[in-house]
C-alpha atoms as a printed R data frame, in Angstrom:
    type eleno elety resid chain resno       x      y       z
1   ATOM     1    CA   UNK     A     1   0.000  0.000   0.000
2   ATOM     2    CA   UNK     A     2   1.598  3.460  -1.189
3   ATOM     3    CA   UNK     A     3   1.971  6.276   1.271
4   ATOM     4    CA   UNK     A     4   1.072 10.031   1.103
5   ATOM     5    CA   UNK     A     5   2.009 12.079   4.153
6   ATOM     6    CA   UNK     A     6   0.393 15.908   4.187
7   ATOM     7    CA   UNK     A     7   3.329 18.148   5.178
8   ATOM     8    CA   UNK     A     8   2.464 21.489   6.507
9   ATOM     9    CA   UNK     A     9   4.714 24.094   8.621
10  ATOM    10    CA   UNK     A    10   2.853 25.610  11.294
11  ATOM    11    CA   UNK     A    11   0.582 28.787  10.101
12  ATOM    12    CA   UNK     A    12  -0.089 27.161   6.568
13  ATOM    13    CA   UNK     A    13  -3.248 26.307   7.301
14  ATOM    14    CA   UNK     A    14  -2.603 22.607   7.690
15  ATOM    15    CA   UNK     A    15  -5.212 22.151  10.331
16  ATOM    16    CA   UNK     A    16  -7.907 23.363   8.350
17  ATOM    17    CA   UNK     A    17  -7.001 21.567   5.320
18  ATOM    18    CA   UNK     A    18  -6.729 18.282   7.341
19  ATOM    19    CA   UNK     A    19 -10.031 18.669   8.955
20  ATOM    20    CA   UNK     A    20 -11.812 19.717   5.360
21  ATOM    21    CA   UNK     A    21  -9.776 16.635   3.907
22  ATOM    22    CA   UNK     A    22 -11.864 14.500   6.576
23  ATOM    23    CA   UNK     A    23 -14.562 16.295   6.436
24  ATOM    24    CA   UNK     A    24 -14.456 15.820   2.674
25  ATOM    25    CA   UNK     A    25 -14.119 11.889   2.946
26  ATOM    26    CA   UNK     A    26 -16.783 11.480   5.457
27  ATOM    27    CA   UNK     A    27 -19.231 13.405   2.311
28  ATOM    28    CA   UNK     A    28 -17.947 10.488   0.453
29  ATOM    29    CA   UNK     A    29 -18.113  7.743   2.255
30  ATOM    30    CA   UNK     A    30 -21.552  8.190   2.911
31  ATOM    31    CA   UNK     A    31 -22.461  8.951  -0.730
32  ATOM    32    CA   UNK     A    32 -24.600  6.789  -2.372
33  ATOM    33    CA   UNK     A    33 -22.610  5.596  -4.819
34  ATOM    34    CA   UNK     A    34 -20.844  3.384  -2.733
35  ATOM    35    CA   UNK     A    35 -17.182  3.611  -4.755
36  ATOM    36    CA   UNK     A    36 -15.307  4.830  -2.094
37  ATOM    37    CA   UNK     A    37 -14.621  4.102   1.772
38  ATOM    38    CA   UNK     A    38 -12.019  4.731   4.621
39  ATOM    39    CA   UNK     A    39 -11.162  3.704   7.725
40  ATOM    40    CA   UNK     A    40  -9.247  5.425  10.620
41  ATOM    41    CA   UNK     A    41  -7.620  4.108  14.127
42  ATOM    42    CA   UNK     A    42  -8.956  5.071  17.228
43  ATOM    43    CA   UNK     A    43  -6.497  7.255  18.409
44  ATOM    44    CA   UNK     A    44  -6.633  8.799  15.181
45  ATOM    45    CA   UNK     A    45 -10.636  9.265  15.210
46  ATOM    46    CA   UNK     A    46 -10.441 11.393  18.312
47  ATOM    47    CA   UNK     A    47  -8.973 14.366  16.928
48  ATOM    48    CA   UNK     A    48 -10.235 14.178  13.657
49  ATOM    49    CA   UNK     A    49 -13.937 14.423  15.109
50  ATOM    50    CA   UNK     A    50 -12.368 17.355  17.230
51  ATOM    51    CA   UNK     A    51 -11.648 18.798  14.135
52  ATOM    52    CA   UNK     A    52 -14.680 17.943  12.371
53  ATOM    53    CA   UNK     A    53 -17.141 19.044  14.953
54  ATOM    54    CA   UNK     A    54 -15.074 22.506  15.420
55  ATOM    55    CA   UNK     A    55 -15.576 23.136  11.080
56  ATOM    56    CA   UNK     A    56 -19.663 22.187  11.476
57  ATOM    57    CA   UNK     A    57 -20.113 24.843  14.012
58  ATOM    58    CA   UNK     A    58 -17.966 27.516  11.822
59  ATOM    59    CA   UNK     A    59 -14.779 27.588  13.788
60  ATOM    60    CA   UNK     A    60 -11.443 26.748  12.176
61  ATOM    61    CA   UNK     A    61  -9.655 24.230  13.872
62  ATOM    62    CA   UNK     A    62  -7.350 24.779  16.389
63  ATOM    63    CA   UNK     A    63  -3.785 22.650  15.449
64  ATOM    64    CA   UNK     A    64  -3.761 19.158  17.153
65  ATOM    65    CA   UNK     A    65  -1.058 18.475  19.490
66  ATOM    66    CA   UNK     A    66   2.253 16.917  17.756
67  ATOM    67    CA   UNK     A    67   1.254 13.678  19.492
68  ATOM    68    CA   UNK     A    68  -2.283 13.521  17.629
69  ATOM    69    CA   UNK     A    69  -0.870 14.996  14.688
70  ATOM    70    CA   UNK     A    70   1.977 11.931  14.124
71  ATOM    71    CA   UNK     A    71  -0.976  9.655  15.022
72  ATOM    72    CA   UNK     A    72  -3.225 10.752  12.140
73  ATOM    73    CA   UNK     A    73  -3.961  8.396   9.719
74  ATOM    74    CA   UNK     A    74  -6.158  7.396   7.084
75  ATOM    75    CA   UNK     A    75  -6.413  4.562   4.732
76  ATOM    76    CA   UNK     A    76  -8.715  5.242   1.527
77  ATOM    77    CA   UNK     A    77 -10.151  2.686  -0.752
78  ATOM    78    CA   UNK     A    78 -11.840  2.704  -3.480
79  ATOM    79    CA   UNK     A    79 -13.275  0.772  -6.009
80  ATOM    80    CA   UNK     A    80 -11.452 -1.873  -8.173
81  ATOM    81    CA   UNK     A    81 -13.000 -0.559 -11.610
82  ATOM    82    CA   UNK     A    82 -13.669 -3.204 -14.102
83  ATOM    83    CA   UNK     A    83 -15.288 -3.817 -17.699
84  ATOM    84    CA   UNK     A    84 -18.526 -5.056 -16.507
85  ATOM    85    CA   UNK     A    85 -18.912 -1.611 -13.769
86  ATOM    86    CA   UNK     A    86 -22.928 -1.681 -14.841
87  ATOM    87    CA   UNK     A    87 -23.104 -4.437 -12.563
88  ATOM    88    CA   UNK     A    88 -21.754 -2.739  -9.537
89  ATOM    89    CA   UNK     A    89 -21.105 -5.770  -6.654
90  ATOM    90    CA   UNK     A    90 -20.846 -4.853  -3.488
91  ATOM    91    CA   UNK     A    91 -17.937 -3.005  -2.356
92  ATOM    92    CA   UNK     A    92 -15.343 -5.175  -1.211
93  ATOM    93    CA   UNK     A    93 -13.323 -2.865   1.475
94  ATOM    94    CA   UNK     A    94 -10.472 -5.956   2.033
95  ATOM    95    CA   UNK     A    95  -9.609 -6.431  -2.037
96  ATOM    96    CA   UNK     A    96  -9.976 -2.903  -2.719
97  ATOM    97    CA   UNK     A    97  -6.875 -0.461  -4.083
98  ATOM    98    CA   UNK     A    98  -6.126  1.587  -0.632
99  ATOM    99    CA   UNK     A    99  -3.872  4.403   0.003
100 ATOM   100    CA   UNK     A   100  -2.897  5.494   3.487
101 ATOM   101    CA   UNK     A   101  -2.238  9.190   4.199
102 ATOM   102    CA   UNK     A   102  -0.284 10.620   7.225
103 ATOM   103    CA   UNK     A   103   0.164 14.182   8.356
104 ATOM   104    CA   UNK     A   104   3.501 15.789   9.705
105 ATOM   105    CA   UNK     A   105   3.356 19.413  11.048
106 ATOM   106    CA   UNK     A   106   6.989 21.057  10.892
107 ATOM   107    CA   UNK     A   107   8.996 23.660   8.870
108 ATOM   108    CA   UNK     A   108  10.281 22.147   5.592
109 ATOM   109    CA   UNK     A   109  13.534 23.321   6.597
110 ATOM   110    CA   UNK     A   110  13.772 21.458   9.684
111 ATOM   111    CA   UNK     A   111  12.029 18.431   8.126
112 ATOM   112    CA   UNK     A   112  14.556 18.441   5.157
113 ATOM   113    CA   UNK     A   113  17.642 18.610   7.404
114 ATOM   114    CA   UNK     A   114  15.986 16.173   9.501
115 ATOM   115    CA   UNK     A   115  15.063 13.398   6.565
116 ATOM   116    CA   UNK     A   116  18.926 13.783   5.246
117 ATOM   117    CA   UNK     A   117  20.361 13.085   8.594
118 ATOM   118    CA   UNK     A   118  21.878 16.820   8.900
119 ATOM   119    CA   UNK     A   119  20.420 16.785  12.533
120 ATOM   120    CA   UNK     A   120  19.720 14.854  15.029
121 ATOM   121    CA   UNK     A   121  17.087 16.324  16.875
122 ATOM   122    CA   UNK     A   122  14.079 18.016  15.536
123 ATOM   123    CA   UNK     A   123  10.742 16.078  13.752
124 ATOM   124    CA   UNK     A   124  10.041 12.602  13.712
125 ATOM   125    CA   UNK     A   125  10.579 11.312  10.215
126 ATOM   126    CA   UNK     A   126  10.589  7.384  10.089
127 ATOM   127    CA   UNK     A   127   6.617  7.518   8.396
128 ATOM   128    CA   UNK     A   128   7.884  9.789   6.442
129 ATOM   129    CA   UNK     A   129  10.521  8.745   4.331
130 ATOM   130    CA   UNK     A   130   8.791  6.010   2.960
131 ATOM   131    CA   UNK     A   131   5.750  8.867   1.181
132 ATOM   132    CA   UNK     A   132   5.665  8.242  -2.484
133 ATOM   133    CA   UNK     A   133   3.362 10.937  -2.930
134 ATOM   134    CA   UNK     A   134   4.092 14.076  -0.801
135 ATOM   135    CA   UNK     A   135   1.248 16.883  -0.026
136 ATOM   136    CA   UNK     A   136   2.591 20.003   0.665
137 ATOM   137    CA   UNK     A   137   0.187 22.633   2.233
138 ATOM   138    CA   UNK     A   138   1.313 26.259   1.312
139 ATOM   139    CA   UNK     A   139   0.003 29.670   1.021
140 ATOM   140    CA   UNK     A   140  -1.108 30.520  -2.116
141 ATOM   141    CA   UNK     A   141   1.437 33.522  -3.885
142 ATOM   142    CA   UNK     A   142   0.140 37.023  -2.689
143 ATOM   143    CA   UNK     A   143  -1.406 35.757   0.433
144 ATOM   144    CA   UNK     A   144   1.011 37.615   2.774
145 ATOM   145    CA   UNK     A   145   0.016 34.081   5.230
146 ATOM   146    CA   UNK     A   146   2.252 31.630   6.890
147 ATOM   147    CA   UNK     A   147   5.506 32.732   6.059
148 ATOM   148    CA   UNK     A   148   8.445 30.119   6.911
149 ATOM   149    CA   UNK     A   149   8.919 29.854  10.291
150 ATOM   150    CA   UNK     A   150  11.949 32.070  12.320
151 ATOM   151    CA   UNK     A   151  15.299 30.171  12.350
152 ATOM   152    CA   UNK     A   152  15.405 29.792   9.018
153 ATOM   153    CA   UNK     A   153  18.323 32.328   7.414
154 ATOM   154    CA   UNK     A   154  18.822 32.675   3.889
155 ATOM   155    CA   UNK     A   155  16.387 29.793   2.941
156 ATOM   156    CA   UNK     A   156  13.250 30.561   1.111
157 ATOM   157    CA   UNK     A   157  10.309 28.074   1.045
158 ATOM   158    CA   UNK     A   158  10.869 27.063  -2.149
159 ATOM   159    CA   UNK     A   159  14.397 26.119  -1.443
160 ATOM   160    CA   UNK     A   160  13.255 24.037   1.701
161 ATOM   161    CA   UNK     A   161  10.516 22.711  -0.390
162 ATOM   162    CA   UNK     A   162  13.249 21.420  -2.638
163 ATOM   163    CA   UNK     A   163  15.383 19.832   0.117
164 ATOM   164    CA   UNK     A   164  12.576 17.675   1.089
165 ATOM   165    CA   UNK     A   165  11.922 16.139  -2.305
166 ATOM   166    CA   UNK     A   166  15.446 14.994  -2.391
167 ATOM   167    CA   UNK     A   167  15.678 13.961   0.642
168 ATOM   168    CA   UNK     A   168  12.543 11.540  -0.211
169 ATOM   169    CA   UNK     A   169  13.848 11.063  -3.381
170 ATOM   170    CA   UNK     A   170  16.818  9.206  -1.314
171 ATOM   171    CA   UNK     A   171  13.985  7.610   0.792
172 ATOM   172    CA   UNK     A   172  11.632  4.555   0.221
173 ATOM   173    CA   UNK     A   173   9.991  5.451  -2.335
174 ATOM   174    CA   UNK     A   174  10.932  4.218  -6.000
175 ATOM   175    CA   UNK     A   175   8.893  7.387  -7.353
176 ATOM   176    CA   UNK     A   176   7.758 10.383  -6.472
177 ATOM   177    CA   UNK     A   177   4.048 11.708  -6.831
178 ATOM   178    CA   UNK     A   178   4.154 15.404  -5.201
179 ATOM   179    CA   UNK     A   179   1.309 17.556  -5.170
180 ATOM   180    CA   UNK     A   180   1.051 21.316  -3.509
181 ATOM   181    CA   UNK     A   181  -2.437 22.222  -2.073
182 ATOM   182    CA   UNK     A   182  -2.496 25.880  -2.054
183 ATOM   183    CA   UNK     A   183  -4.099 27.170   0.850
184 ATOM   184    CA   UNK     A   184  -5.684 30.587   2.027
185 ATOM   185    CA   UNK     A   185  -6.879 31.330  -1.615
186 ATOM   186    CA   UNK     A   186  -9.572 33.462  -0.489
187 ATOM   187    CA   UNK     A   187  -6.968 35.806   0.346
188 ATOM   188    CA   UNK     A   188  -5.404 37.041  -2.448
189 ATOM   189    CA   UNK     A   189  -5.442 40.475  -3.265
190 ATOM   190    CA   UNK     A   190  -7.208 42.146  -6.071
191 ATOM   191    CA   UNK     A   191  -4.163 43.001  -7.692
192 ATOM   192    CA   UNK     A   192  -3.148 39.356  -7.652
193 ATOM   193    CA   UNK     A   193  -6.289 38.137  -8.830
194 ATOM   194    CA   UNK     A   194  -6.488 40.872 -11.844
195 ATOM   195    CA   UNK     A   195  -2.576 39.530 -12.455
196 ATOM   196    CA   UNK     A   196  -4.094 36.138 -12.853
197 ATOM   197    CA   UNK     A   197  -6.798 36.951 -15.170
198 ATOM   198    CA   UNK     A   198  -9.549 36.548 -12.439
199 ATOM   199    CA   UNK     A   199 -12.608 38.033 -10.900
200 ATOM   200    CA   UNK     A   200 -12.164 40.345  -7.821
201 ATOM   201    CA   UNK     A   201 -14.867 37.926  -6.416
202 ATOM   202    CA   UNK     A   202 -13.442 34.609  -7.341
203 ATOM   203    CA   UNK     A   203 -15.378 31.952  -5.817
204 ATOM   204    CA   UNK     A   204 -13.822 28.063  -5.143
205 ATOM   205    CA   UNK     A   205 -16.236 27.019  -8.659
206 ATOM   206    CA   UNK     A   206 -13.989 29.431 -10.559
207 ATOM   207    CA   UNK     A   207 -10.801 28.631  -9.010
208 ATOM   208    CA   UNK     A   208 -12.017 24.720  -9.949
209 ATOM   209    CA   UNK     A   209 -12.904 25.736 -13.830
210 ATOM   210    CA   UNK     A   210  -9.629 27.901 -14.075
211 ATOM   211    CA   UNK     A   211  -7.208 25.412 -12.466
212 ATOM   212    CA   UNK     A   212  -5.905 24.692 -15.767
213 ATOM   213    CA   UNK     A   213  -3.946 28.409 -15.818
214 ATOM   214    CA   UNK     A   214  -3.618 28.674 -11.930
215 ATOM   215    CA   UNK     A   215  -2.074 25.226 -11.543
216 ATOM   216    CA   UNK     A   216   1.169 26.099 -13.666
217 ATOM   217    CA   UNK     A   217   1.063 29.699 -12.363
218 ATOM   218    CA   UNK     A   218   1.168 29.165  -8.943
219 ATOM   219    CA   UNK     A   219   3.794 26.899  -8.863
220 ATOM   220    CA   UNK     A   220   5.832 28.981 -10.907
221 ATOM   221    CA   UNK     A   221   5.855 31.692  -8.949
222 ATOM   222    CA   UNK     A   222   5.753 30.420  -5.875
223 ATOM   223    CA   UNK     A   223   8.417 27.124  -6.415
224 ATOM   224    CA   UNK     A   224   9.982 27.944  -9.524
225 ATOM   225    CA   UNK     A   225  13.318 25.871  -8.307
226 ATOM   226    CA   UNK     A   226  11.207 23.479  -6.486
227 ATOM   227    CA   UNK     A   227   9.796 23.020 -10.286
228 ATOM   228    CA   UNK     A   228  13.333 23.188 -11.884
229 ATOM   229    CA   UNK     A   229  14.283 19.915  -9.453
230 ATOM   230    CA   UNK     A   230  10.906 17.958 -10.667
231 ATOM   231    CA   UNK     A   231  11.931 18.675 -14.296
232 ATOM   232    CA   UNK     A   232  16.112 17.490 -13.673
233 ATOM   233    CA   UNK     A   233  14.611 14.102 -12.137
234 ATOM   234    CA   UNK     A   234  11.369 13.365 -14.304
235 ATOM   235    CA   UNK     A   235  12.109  9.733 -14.232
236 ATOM   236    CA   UNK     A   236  11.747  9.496 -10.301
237 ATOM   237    CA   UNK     A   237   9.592 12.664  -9.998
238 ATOM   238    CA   UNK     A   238   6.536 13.449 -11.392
239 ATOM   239    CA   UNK     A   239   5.578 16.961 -12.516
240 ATOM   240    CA   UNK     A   240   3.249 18.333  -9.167
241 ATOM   241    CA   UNK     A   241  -0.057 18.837  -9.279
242 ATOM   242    CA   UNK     A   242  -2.055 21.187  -7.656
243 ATOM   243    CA   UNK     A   243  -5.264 22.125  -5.770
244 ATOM   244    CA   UNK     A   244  -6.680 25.029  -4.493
245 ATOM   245    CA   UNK     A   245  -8.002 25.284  -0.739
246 ATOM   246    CA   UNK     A   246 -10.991 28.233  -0.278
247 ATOM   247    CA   UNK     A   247 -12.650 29.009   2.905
248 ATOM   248    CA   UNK     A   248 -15.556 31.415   3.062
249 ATOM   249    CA   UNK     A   249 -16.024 33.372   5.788
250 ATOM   250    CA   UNK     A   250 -18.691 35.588   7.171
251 ATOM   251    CA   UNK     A   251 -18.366 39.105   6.846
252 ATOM   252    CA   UNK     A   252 -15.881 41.046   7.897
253 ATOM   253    CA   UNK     A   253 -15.199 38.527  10.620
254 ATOM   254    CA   UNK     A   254 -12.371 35.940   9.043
255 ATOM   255    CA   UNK     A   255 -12.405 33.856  12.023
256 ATOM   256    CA   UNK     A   256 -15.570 32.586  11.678
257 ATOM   257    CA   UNK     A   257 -16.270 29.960   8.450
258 ATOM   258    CA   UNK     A   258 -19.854 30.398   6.520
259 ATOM   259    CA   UNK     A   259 -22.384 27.654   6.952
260 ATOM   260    CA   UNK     A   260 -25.285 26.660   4.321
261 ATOM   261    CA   UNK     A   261 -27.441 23.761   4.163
262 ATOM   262    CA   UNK     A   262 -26.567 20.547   2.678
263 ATOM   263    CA   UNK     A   263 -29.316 18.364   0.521
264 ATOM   264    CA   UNK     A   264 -30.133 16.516   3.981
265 ATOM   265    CA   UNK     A   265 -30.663 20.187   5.695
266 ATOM   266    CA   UNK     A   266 -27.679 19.773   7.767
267 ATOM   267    CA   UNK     A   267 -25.000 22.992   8.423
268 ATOM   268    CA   UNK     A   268 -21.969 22.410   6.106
269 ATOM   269    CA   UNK     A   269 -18.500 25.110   6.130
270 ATOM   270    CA   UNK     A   270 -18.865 26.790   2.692
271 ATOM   271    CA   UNK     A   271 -15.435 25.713   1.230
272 ATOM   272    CA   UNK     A   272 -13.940 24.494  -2.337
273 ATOM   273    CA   UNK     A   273 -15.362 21.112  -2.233
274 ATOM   274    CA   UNK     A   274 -14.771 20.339  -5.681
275 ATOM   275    CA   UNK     A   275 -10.901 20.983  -5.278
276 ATOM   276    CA   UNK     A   276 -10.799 18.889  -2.206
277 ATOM   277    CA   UNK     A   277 -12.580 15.945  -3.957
278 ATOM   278    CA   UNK     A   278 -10.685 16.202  -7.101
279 ATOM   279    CA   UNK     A   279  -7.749 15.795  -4.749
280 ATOM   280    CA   UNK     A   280  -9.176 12.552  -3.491
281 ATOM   281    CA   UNK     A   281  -9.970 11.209  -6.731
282 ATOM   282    CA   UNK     A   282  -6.393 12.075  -7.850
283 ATOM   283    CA   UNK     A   283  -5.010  9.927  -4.752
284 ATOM   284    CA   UNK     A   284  -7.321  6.766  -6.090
285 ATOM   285    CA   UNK     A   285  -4.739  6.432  -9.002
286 ATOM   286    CA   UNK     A   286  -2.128  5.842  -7.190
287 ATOM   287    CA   UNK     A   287  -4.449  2.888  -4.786
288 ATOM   288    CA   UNK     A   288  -3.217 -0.199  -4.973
C-alpha cells in the first residue's frame, strides 16, 4: 500500500485543510454511490472528530497536538473498476486499491535537514521517508500568510521545499508523486487576482474551472526551483499537481467559516469542495 504524508509548517493552514480533507471523505463515504470508503484508528478518530465538529459549528480548527498529529492516519479505498462496472457488486473494502495518508506538522527546513540526517534532533521522520506521494500545504502567492517559520536564514520556502523532495527522493519510495495544495486562496489580493486573469470575487467554482492556468502559475511563482528539481529528475519525480483550498467566511469577521445547508438540511462550512474531492480522486490512481 503506497503512502502520502500531508506536510504542513505551522501557520499554513494545515489544520484546516486536514479537517476539510476529513470532512471531505466522510461526504464520500456516505455517498450513495458506494465507490469509495475509509477507515481510521482510534487514536486517530479522536482528533479528527475534534476537528470535524469545530468546522460544522464555523470555527477553524485549532492545530492538534504533535502527538495527535503523528498519530493521524487514514487509509482510503476505493473501487477496483472493471469492464462489466454496470453491474456494480458490493464493495469489497479488504480487495480494494487503498492508500494510506499521514500528516507531519513542521517547517520544511527542519524536516529536510531532519530526513537527510543533517540533525539529530528536531521532527520525527521514520513515516515519512517512505511517502511516495508528498502533499505540501502552502500559502497561495500574494497571500502575505504563513511565512516560513523564524530560524530559518537565507532559505526561502521554495528552497526548503526542494530539500525535502530529495531527501525523499533518497527515501523509500521508487517514485515520487508530489502535489502542492495551495491554501488561504480566499486571500489574495485584487491586484493578484487581476494579475491572474480573475474576478475580484473569485469563488472556489472558478478557481475549480480555471485550475488549468492557476495550476502552472502558482507553482511557478511560488516554487519555480522546487519546479526546476521535478523537471532534472522526471524519471523518479513526477511533474506536481495542484489544488486550491478556499474558505468562506462571514463578513468582515475571518475567524468565523460560513455555513449553508446541505441536501439533507444539515449545516456544512462553505469551502472548495470540488478541489478537495478532485484531490481525493487524484489519490485513487495511485491505490493499490
Amino acid at each position: 500500500m503506497l503512502r502520502s504524508t500531508v506536510l504542513s509548517e505551522p501557520g499554513s493552514g494545515g489544520s484546516t485543510f486536514f479537517g476539510l480533507l476529513y470532512a471531505t471523505l466522510v461526504r464520500a463515504a456516505t455517498g450513495t454511490q458506494d465507490d469509495f470508503r475509509f477507515t481510521t484508528a482510534p487514536d486517530s478518530l479522536a482528533v479528527l472528530t475534534r476537528m470535524y465538529t469545530e468546522l460544522m459549528s464555523g470555527e477553524f480548527p485549532s492545530p492538534p497536538s504533535p502527538e495527535h498529529i503523528a498519530a493521524a492516519r487514514l487509509v482510503l479505498a476505493y473501487r477496483r473498476r472493471t469492464g462489466l462496472m454496470r453491474l456494480r457488486p458490493k464493495f469489497d473494502y479488504e480487495s480494494a486499491p487503498k492508500i494510506e495518508v499521514r500528516w507531519m506538522r513542521s517547517g520544511f527546513l527542519e524536516l529536510g535537514e531532519a530526513l537527510s540526517g543533517g540533525i539529530s534532533t528536531g521532527p520525527t521522520v521514520s513515516g515519512v521517508v517512505e511517502t511516495a506521494v508528498p502533499i505540501f500545504v502552502l500559502p497561495a502567492p500574494g497571500t502575505g500568510a504563513g511565512s516560513p517559520p523564524t530560524g530559518d536564514p537565507g532559505s526561502t520556502r521554495d528552497e526548503s521545499v526542494r530539500a525535502v523532495l530529495s531527501a525523499l527522493q533518497g527515501g523509500g519510495a521508487s517514485h515520487l508523486h508530489p502535489v502542492f495544495v495551495f491554501t488561504h486562496f480566499d486571500r489574495l489580493s485584487d491586484q493578484d487576482r487581476q494579475r491572474w486573469g480573475l474576478h475580484p470575487s473569485v469563488d472556489s467554482d472558478e478557481a475549480g474551472r480555471e485550475r488549468p492556468l492557476l495550476e502552472p502559475r502558482a507553482v511557478q511563482e511560488a516554487l519555480p526551483r522546487t519546479l526546476e528539481y521535478c523537471a532534472a529528475h522526471g524519471r523518479r519525480v513526477d511533474a506536481p499537481r495542484s489544488f486550491f483550498s478556499m474558505v468562506r467566511t462571514v463578513g468582515n469577521n475571518a475567524r468565523q467559516i460560513a455555513l449553508q445547508a446541505n441536501a439533507d438540511q444539515r449545516q456544512d462550512p462553505v469551502y472548495s469542495t470540488g478541489q478537495y474531492r478532485a484531490l481525493v480522486e487524484y489519490l485513487g490512481t495511485f491505490a493499490n
